[in-house]
VMD Tcl script that draws the C-alpha trace (Angstrom):
set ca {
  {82.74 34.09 -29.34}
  {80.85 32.76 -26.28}
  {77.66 34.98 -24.96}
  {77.38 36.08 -21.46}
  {75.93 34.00 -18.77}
  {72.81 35.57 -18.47}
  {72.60 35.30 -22.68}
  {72.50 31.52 -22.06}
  {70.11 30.65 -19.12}
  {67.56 27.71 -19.74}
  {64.52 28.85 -21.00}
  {61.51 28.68 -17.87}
  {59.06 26.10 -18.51}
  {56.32 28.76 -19.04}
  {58.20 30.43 -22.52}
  {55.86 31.08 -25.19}
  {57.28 29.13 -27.25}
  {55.63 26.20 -25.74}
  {52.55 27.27 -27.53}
  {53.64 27.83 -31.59}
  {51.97 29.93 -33.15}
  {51.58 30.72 -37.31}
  {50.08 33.10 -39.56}
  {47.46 31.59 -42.05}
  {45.26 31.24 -39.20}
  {42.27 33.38 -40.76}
  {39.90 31.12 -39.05}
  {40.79 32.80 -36.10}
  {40.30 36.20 -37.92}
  {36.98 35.19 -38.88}
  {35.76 33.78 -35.15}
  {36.96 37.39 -33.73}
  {35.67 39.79 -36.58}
  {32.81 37.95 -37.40}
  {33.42 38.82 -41.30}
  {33.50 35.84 -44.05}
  {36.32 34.38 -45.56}
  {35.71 35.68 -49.24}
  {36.20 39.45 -47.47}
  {39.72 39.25 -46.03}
  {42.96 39.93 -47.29}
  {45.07 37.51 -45.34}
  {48.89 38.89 -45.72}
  {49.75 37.16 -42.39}
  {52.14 34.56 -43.76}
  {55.37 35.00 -46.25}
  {53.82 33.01 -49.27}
  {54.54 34.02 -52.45}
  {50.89 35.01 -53.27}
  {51.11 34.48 -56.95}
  {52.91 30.27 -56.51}
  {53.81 28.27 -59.37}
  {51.32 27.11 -61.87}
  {51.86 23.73 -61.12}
  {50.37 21.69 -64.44}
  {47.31 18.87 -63.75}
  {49.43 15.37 -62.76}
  {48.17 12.35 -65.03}
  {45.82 9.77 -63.30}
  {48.37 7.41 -62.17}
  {49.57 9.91 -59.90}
  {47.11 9.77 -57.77}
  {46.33 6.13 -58.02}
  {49.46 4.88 -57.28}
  {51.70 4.95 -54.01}
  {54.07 7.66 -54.21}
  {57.17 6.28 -56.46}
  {60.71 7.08 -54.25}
  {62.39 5.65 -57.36}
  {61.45 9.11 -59.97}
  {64.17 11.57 -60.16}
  {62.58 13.70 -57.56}
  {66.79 13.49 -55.55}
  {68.43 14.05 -58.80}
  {66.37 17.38 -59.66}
  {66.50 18.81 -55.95}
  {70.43 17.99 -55.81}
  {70.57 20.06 -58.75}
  {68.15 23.07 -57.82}
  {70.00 23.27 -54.80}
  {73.86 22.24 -56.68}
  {74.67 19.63 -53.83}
  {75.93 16.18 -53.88}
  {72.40 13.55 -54.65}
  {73.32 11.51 -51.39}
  {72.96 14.45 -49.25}
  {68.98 15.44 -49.78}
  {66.11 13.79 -47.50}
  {62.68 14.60 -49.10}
  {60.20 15.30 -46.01}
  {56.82 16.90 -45.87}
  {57.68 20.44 -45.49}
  {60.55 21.32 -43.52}
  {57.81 20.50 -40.23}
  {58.75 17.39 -40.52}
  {61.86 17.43 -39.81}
  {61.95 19.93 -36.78}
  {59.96 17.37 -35.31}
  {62.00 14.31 -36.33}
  {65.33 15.90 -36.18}
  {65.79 16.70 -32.37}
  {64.88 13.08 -31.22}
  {67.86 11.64 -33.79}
  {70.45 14.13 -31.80}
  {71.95 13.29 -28.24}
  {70.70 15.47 -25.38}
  {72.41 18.75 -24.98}
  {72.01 22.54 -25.30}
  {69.70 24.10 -27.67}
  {70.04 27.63 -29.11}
  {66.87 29.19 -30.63}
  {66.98 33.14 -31.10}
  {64.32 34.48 -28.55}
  {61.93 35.51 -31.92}
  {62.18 33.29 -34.28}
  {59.89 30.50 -36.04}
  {58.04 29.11 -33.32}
  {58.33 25.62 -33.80}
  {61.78 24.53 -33.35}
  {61.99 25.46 -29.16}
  {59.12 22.71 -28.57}
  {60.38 20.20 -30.85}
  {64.18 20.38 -28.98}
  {62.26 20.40 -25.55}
  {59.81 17.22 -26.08}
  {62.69 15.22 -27.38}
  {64.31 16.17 -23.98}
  {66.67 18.64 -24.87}
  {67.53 21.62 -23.03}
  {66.44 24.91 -24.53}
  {68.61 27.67 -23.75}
  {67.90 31.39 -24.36}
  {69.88 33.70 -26.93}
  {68.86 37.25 -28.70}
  {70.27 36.17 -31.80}
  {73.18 36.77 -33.85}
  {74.57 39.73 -32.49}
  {75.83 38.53 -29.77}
  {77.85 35.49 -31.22}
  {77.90 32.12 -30.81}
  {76.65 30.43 -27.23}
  {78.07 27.97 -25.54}
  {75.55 25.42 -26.87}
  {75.77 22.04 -28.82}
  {73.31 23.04 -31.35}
  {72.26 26.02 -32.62}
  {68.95 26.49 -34.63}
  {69.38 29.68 -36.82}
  {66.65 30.80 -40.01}
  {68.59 32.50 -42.76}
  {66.68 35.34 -43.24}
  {64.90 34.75 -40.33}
  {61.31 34.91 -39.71}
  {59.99 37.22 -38.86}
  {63.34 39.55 -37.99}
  {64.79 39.37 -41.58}
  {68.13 39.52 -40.07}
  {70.71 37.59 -42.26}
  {74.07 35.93 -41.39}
  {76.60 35.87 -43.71}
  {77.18 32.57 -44.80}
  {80.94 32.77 -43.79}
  {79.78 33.44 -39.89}
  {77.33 30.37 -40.43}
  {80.37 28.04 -41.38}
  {82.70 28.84 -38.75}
  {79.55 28.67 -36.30}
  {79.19 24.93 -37.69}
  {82.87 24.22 -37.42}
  {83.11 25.20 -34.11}
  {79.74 23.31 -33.25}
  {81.41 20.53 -35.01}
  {84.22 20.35 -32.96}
  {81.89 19.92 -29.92}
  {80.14 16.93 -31.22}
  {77.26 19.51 -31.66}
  {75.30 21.00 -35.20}
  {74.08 23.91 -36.84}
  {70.84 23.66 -38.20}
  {69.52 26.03 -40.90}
  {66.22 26.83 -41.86}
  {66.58 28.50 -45.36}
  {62.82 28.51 -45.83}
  {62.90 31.81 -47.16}
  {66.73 32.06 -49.27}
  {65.23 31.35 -52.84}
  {64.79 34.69 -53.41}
  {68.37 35.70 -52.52}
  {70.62 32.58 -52.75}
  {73.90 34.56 -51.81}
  {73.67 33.25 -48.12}
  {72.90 29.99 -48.30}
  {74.65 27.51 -46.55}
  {74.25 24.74 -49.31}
  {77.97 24.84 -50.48}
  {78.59 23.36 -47.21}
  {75.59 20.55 -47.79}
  {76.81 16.78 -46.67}
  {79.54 18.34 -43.94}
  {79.68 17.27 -40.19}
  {77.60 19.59 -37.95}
  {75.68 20.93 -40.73}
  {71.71 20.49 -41.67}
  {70.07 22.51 -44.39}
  {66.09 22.68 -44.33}
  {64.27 24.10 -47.49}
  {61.08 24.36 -48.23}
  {59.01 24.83 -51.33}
  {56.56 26.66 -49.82}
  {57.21 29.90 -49.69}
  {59.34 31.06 -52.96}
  {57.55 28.88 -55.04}
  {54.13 29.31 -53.21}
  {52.59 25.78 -52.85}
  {52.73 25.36 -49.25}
  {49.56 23.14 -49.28}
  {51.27 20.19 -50.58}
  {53.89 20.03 -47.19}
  {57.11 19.32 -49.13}
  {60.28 20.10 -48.64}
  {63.72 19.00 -48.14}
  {66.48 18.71 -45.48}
  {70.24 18.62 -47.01}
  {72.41 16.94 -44.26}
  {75.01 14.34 -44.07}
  {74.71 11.05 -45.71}
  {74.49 9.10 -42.12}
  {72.43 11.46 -40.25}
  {69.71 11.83 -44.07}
  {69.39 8.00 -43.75}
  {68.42 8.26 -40.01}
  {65.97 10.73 -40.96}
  {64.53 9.05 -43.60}
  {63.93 5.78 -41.72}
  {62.62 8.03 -38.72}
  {59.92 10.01 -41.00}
  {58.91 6.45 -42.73}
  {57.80 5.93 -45.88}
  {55.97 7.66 -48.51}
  {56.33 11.05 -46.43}
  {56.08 13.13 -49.30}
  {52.90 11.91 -51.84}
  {53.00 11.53 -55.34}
  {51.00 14.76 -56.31}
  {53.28 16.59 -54.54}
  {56.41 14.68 -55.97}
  {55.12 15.37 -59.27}
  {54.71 19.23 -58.58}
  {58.02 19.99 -56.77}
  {59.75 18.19 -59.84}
  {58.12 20.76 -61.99}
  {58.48 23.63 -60.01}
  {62.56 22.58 -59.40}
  {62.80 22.10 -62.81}
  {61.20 25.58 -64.20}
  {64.37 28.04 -64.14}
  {62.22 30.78 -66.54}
  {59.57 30.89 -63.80}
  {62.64 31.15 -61.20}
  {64.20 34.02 -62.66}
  {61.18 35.62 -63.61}
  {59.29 35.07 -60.09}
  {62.40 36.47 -58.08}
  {62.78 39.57 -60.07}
  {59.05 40.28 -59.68}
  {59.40 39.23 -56.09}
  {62.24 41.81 -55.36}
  {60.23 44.75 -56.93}
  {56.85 43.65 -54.37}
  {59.02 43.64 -51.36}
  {60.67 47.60 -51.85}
  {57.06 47.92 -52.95}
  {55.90 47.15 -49.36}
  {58.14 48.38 -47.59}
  {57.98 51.73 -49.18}
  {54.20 51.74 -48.34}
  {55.25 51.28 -45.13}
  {57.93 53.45 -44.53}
  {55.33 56.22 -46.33}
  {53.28 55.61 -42.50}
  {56.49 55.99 -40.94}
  {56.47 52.59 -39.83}
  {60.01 51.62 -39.06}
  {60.16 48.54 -41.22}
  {62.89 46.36 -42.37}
  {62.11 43.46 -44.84}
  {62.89 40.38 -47.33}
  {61.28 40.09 -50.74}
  {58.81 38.20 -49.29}
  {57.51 39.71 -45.93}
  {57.94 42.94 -43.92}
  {58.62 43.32 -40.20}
  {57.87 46.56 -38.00}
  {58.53 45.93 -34.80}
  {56.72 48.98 -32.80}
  {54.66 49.65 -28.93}
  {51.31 50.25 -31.47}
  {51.72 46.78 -33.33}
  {49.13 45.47 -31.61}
  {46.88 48.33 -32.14}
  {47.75 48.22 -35.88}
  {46.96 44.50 -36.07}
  {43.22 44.91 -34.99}
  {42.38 48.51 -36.62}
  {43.55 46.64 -39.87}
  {41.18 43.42 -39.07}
  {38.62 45.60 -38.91}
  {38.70 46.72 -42.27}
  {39.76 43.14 -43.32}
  {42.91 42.57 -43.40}
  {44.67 39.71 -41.53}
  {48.25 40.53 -40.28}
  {50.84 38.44 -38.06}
  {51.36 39.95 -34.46}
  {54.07 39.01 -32.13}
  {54.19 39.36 -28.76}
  {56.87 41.19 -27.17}
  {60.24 39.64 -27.25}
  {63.82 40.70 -26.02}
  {66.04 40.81 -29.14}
  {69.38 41.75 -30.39}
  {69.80 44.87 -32.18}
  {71.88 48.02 -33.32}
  {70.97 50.11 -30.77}
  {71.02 47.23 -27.90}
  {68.53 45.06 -26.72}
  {64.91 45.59 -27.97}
  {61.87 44.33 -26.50}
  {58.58 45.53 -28.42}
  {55.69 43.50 -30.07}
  {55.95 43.27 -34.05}
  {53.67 43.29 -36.70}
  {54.62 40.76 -39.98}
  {53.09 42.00 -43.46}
  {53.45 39.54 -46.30}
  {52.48 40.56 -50.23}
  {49.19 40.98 -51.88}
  {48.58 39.42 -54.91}
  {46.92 41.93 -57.33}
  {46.73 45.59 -57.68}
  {43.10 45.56 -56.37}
  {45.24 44.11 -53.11}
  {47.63 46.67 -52.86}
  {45.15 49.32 -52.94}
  {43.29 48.24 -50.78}
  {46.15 47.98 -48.20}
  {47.34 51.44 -49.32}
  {44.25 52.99 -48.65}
  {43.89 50.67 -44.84}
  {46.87 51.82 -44.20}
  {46.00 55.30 -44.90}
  {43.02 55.30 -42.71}
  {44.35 54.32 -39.77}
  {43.39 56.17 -36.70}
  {45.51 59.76 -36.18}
  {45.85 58.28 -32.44}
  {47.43 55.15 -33.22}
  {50.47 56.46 -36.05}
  {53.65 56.99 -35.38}
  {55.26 60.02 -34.10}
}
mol new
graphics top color blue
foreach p $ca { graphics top sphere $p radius 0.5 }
foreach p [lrange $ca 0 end-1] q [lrange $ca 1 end] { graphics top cylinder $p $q radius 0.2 }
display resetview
């Protein structure tokens, strides 16, 4: 299904997504508040606060030049249960939105209007043209590539993983792709496009940085096919991702107890949040991971809860795809605490919040 015209203009030259923007940025916090480091709670990204325990690596790993001869391939294939020949290592799935565009012929780019804010730069400097879309609901564009998160950040909206393969067959069919970003399907596996890993017009990016909480050591892989990974891999060069974090992805990969454990824990936390949330009456949808309220007083919510400390994601206004029709409000993106002390002290944030600025 094609969207309308208007659902597929090019993008102006002034979008905001020419200037990314992240959470994690409590230096920021801490320039505006004026309060030190040690006193925030930063929930502003979707990191699994509590990451694997990743044990000490013995001295040679850090002596020595990262080794693309371990089995570091042969556990990810089968974490992820694809063919070996179809995983590219990179560090962290940034990487390869940067890399990725330039390896692609010129054409038109699909990125949902609110969405990670990386990939709509990386398609433009590599001379691509960006075209606008308000995500799923409205079907498939008449693009050549499509750039899709599954859940996607910060929405949470999901695509079944049927929809995504006869999106990519379709794409295929037009000399075009479908690229993935499944930073955040660890926790709920069921979408995932990786049965399809190593077909035409396909490319799978995953990241250990979330689920498994060690986003510090920017590592991650992309699951494409074998002609397109090699591309890639010459394009990002060697030793892109070091030894230390070899060693630690291979343990983390390799740990199913921790897996299972971590993603039952991680479902309670999220109906955790979101039930604090929903107790405000925010109207907030979310994955195990992160919440999302989109809402007109997200931006007043943001500050009153940097005053007291803690260090939310706020998104500007953006025209989006919904139920009830097109939506265009600024959002607010929560992610977990760590400890009980944490939670509390969000509940009781939350709780103080100005009578003025609460929802009706």
């Amino acid at each position: 299904m094609s969207a309308s015209p208007a659902a597929t203009a090019p993008l102006p030259s002034s979008s905001p997504c020419d200037a990314p923007r992240h959470g994690g940025n409590l230096g920021e916090a801490i320039r505006r508040f004026g309060r030190p480091r040690e006193d925030w709670l930063d929930l502003s990204t979707g990191i699994n606060p509590v990451g694997y325990p990743v044990p000490m690596p013995p001295p040679r790993v850090w002596r020595d030049l990262p080794d693309a001869f371990d089995d570091l391939l042969d556990v990810a294939a089968r974490y992820y249960d694809v063919p070996v020949e179809t995983v590219v290592p990179c560090a962290g799935s940034q990487a390869v939105i940067r890399a990725l565009p330039a390896l692609l012929r010129p054409g038109r780019v699909a990125v949902a209007s609110l969405t990670y804010s990386e990939y709509a730069p990386a398609f433009a400097h590599a001379g691509h043209t960006l075209v606008s879309w308000l995500g799923p609901e409205t079907g498939l564009p008449d693009v050549d590539y499509l750039v899709w998160a599954n859940p996607d950040n910060p929405t949470t909206r999901t695509v079944s993983r049927e929809t995504l393969a006869q999106w990519q067959a379709q794409l295929a069919a037009r000399g075009g792709m479908l690229i993935v970003d499944e930073a955040f399907a660890d926790v709920c596996p069921d979408t995932s496009m990786t049965p399809h890993a190593g077909e035409d017009g396909l490319v799978i990016l995953r990241s250990v940085g979330k689920f498994f909480g060690l986003a510090g050591i920017r590592a991650g892989f992309a699951l494409c096919p074998q002609g397109l990974g090699n591309r890639l891999t010459e394009r990002l060069g060697a030793w892109t991702v070091s030894g230390p974090a070899r060693f630690a992805v291979r343990a983390a990969l390799s740990d199913m107890a921790w897996q299972r454990t971590t993603r039952e824990r991680l479902l309670h936390e999220g109906e955790r949040l979101l039930s604090l949330l929903r107790d405000q009456r925010w109207p907030t949808v979310g994955t195990p991971l992160f919440a999302w309220t989109p809402h007109v007083l997200a931006p007043q919510w943001h500050a009153q809860l940097a005053e007291q400390g803690i260090w939310t994601r706020l998104f500007d206004a953006r025209p989006i795809s919904s139920a009830d029709g097109v939506q265009t409000t600024p959002s607010l993106r929560l992610g977990l605490p760590a400890t009980e002390d944490e939670w509390q002290r969000l509940a009781g944030a939350l709780s103080a919040l100005r009578p003025g600025f609460r929802p009706k």
